[in-house]
C-alpha positions as CSV (number, residue, x, y, z in Angstrom):
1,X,0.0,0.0,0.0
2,X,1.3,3.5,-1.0
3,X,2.3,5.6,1.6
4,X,0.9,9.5,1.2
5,X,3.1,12.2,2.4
6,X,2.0,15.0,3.7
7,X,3.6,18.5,2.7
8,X,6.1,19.8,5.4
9,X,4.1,23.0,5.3
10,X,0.7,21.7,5.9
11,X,2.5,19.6,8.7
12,X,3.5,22.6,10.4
13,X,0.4,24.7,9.7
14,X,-1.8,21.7,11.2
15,X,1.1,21.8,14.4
16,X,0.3,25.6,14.8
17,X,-3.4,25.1,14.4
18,X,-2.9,22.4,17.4
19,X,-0.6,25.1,19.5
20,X,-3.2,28.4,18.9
21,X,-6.8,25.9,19.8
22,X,-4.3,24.2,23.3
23,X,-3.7,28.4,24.0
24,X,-6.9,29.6,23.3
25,X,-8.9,27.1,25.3
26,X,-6.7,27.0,28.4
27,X,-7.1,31.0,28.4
28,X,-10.8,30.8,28.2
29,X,-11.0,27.7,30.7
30,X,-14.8,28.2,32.8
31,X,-15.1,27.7,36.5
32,X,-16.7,24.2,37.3
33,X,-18.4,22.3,40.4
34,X,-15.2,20.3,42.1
35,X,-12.7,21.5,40.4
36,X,-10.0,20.4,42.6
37,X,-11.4,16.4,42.8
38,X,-8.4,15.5,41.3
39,X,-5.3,18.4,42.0
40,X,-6.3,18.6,45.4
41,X,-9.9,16.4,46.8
42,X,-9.7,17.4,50.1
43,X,-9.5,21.2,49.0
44,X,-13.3,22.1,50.0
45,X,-13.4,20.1,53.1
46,X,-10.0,21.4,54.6
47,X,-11.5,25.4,53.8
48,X,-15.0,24.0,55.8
49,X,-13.0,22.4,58.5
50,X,-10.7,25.9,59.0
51,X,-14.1,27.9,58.5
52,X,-15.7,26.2,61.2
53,X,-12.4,26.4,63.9
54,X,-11.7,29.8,63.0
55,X,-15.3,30.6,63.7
56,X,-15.3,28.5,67.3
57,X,-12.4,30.8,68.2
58,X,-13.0,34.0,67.0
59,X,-17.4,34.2,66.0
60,X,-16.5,37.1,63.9
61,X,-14.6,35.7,61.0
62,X,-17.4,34.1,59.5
63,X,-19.1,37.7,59.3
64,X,-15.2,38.6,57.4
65,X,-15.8,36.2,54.8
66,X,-19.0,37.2,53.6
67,X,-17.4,40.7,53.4
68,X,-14.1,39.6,51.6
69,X,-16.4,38.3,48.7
70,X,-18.6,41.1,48.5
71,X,-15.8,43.7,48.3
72,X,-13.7,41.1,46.2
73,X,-15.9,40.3,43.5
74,X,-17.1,44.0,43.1
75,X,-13.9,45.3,42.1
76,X,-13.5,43.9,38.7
77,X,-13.2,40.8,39.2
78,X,-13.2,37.6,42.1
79,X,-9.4,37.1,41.9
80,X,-8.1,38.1,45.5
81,X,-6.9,41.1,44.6
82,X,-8.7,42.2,48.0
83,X,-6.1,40.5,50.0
84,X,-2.8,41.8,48.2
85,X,-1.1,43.8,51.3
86,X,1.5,46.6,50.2
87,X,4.3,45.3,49.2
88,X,6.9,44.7,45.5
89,X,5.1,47.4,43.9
90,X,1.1,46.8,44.9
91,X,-1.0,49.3,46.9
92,X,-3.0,47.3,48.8
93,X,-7.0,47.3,48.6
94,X,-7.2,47.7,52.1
95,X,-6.0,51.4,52.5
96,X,-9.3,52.3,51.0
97,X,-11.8,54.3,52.8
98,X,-14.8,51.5,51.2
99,X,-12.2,49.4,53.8
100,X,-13.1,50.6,57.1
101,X,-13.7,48.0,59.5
102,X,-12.9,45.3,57.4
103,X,-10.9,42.7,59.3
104,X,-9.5,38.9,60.2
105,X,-7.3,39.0,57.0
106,X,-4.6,37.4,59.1
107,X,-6.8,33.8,59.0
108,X,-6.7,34.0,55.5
109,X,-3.1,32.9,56.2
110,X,-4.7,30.0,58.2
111,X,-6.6,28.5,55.6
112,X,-4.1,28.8,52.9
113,X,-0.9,27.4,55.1
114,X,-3.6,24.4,55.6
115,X,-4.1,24.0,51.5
116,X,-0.1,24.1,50.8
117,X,0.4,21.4,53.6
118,X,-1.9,19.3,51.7
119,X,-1.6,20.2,48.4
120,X,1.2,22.6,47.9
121,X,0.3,25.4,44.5
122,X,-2.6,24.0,44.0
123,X,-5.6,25.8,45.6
124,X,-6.2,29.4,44.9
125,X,-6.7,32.2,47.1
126,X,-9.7,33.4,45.1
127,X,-11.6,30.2,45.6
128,X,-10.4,30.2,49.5
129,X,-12.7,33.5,49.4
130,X,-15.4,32.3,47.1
131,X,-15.7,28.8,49.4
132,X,-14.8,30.4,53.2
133,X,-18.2,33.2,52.3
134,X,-20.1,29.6,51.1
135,X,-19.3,28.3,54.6
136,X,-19.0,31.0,56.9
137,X,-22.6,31.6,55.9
138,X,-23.4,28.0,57.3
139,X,-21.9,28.9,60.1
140,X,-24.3,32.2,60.5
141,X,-26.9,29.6,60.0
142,X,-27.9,30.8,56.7
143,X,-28.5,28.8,54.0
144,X,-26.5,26.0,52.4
145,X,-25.1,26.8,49.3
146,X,-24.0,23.9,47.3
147,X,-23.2,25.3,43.8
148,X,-20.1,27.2,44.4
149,X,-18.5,26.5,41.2
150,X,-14.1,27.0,41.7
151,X,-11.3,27.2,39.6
152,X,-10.4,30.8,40.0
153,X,-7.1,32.1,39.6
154,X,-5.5,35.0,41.9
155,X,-4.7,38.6,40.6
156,X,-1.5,39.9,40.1
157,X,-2.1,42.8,40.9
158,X,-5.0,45.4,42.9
159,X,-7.1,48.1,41.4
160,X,-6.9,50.3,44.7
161,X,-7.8,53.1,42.7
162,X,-11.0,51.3,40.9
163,X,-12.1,50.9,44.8
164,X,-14.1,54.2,45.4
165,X,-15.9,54.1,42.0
166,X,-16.9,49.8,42.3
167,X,-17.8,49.7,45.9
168,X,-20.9,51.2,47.0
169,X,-20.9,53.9,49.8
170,X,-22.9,54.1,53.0
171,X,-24.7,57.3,51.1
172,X,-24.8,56.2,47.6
173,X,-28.4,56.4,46.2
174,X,-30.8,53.2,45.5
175,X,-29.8,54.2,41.9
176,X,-26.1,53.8,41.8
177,X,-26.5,51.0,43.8
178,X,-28.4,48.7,41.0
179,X,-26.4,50.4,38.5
180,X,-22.9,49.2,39.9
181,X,-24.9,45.7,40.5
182,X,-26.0,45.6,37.3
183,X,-22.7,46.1,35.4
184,X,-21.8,42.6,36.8
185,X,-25.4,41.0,35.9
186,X,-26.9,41.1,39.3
187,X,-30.6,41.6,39.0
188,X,-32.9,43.8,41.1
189,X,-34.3,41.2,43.1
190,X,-30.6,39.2,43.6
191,X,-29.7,42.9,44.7
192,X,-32.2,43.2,47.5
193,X,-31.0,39.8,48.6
194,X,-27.1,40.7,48.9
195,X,-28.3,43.9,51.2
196,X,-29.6,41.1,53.6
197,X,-26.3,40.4,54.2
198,X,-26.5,43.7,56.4
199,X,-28.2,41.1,58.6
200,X,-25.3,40.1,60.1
201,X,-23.3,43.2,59.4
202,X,-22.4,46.4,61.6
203,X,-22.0,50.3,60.9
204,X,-19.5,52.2,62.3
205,X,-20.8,55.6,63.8
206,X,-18.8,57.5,61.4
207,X,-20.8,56.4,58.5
208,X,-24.0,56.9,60.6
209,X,-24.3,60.3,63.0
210,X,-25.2,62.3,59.4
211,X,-28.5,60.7,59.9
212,X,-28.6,61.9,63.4
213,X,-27.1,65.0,63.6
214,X,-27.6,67.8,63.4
215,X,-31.6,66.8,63.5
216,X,-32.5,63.4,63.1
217,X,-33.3,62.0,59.6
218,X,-37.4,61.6,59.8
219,X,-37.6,58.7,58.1
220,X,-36.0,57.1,61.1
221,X,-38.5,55.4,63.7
222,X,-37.8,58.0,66.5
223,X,-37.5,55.4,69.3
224,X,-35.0,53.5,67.4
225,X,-33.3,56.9,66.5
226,X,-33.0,57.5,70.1
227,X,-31.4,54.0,70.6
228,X,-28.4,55.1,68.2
229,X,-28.2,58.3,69.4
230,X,-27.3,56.3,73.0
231,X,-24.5,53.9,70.1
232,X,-23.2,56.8,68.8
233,X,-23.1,59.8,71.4
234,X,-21.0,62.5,69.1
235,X,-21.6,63.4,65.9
236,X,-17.8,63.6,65.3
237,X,-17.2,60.3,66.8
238,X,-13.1,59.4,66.5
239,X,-12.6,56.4,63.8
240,X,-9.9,54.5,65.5
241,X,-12.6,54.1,68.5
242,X,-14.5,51.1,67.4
243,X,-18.1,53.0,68.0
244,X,-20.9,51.0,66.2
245,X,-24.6,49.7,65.7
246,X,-25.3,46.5,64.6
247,X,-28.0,46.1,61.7
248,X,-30.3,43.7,63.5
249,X,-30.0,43.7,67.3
250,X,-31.9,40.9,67.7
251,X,-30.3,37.9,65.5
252,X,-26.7,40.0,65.0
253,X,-25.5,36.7,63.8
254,X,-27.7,35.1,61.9
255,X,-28.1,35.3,58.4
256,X,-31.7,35.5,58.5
257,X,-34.7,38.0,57.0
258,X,-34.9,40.3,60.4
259,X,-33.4,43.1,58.1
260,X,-36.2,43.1,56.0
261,X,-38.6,43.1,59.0
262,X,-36.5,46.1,60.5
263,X,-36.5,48.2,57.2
264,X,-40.2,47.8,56.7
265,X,-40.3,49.6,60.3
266,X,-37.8,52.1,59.5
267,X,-35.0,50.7,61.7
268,X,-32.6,50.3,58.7
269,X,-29.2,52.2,59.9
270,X,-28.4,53.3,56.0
271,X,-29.9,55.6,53.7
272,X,-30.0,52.2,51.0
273,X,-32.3,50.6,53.6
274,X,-34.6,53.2,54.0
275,X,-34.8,53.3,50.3
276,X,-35.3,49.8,49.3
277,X,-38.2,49.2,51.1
278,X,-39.9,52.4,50.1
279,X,-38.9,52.5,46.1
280,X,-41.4,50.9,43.9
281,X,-38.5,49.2,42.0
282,X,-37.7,47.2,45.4
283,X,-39.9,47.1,47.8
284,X,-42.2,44.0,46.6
285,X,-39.0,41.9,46.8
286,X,-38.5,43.5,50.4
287,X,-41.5,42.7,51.8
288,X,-41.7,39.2,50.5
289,X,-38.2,38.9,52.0
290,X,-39.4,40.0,54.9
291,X,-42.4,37.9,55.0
292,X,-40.4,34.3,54.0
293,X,-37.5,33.7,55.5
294,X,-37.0,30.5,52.8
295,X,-37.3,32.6,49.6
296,X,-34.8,35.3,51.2
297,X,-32.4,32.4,51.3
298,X,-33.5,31.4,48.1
299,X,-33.1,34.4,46.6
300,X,-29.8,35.1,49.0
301,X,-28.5,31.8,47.5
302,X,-28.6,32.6,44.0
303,X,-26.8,36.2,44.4
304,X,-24.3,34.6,46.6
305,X,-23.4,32.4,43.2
306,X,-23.6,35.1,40.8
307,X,-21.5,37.5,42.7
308,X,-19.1,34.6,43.3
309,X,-18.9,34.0,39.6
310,X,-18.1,37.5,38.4
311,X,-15.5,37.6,36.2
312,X,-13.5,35.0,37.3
313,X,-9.6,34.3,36.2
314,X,-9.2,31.4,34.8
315,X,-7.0,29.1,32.6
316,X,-3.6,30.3,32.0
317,X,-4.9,33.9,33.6
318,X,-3.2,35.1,36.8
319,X,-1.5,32.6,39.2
320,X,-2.0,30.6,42.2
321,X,-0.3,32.8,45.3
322,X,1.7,30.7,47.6
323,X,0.7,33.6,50.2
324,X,-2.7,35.0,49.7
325,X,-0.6,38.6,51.1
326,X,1.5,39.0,47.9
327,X,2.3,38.3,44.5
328,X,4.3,35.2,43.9
């Protein structure tokens, strides 16, 4: 049987063909469900297992990690760039203003020396803060979230200067609010359920007194008004003193829909709260929230996902830090 020869040029062209499809699909590689089964299969239960320690020790954590992703994901992209510290070049996230009171960093370092002992450049520190919110959430005895979908890849660098613009401010109207959201395809109603994270959240008096002082903001309830007057006594309060009022008094650490119920009586601590449960665009979603504590975590669920899945690095994008704190 004859043999056919190929040309030496198609050879090649075929060869480079191969090379460009290997490149281009690595680069656009998706985010799946257990994506470290093989690279690294005790990935998700070592983050749960840290999760739940850190939370035994120090309660406040899991409240951190719902934060991380929030203020992560919101800034172009869920890649860690939140946890760069300043260092080789990098400004770090965290000297923003949108940063106040954000804390527990440090057990970042935790989780991540507890991934390299078992699987050494494998696990990301994006998908340690996409996973650690997925279970700190348990642990605040919200809802379950199984479809946390991983294979990020960590920034190499941080958009400190994107900060102010991405992440909404205690004053920032309902409008810019669903605008930002809806840049990175959060609907209304998936909005309204990411505010109930304020459920187990806190505000600092410095972002509060202008609703108090010099008069108090009437669409307060004046009881409750009163109440935070006794929180925050100054209406120049000093911002190293840690002066605050939690959302919800009542469940502070549950991940529950209390928020919505306290909104609806005008006992929301922002202007945002006062406005979504007045605005026509929102307010059916808050008072359903507020009336069904199983579609608020239904709802609460899905946002949780789509904000976890915004613009993720993938493929041959980025790198996998071997400190969550710095650039390899």
């Amino acid at each position: 049987m004859a043999i056919v020869k190929m040309p030496f040029c198609f050879l090649a062209f075929f060869c480079l063909l191969l090379q460009l499809f290997s490149i281009f699909h690595i680069g656009n590689a998706e985010l799946k469900m257990n994506y470290y089964r093989e690279s690294c299969p005790r990935a998700e239960e070592i983050i749960r297992q840290q999760v739940e320690t850190l939370y035994y020790k120090h309660g406040n954590t899991a409240v951190s990690w719902l934060r991380n992703l929030f203020h992560d994901c919101v800034v172009k992209s869920c890649d860690a760039s939140l946890l760069l510290e300043t260092a080789r070049g990098v400004e770090s996230e965290q000297k923003s203003t949108r940063s106040f009171g954000m804390r527990n960093f440090k057990y970042i370092k935790t989780i991540k020396d507890a991934l390299e002992k078992e699987c050494p450049g494998t696990v990301s520190c994006a998908d340690i803060v996409a996973l650690s919110a997925r279970d700190g959430i348990v642990m605040l005895k919200g809802p379950k979230i199984d479809m946390i979908k991983t294979g990020r890849r960590d920034s190499r660098g941080s958009y400190l200067r994107d900060v102010e613009a991405l992440v909404p401010n205690h004053n920032d109207s309902l409008s810019s609010v669903l605008s930002n959201f809806n840049s990175i395809r959060i609907d209304v109603e998936a909005t309204v359920a990411l505010l109930g994270a304020h459920s187990v959240g806190r505000v600092h008096c410095v972002n509060l007194v202008h609703r108090l002082y010099p008069t108090i903001d009437p669409t307060l309830d004046p009881t409750y008004a009163l109440y935070l007057k006794k929180r925050c006594p100054t209406p120049n309060p000093n911002p190293k003193e840690v002066l605050y009022s939690r959302n919800d008094p009542e469940t502070p650490m549950v991940v529950d829909n209390m928020y919505y119920k306290n909104i609806m009586a005008h006992k929301g601590l922002l202007v945002i709260d006062d406005e979504i449960a007045t605005d026509p665009r929102t307010a059916p979603f808050v008072a359903k929230m507020a009336a069904d504590n199983g579609y608020f975590h239904e709802q609460f669920s899905r946002a949780i996902r789509l904000l976890s899945e915004t613009n993720p690095l993938t493929g041959d994008q980025g790198e996998i830090r071997k400190d969550c704190r710095y650039v390899n």
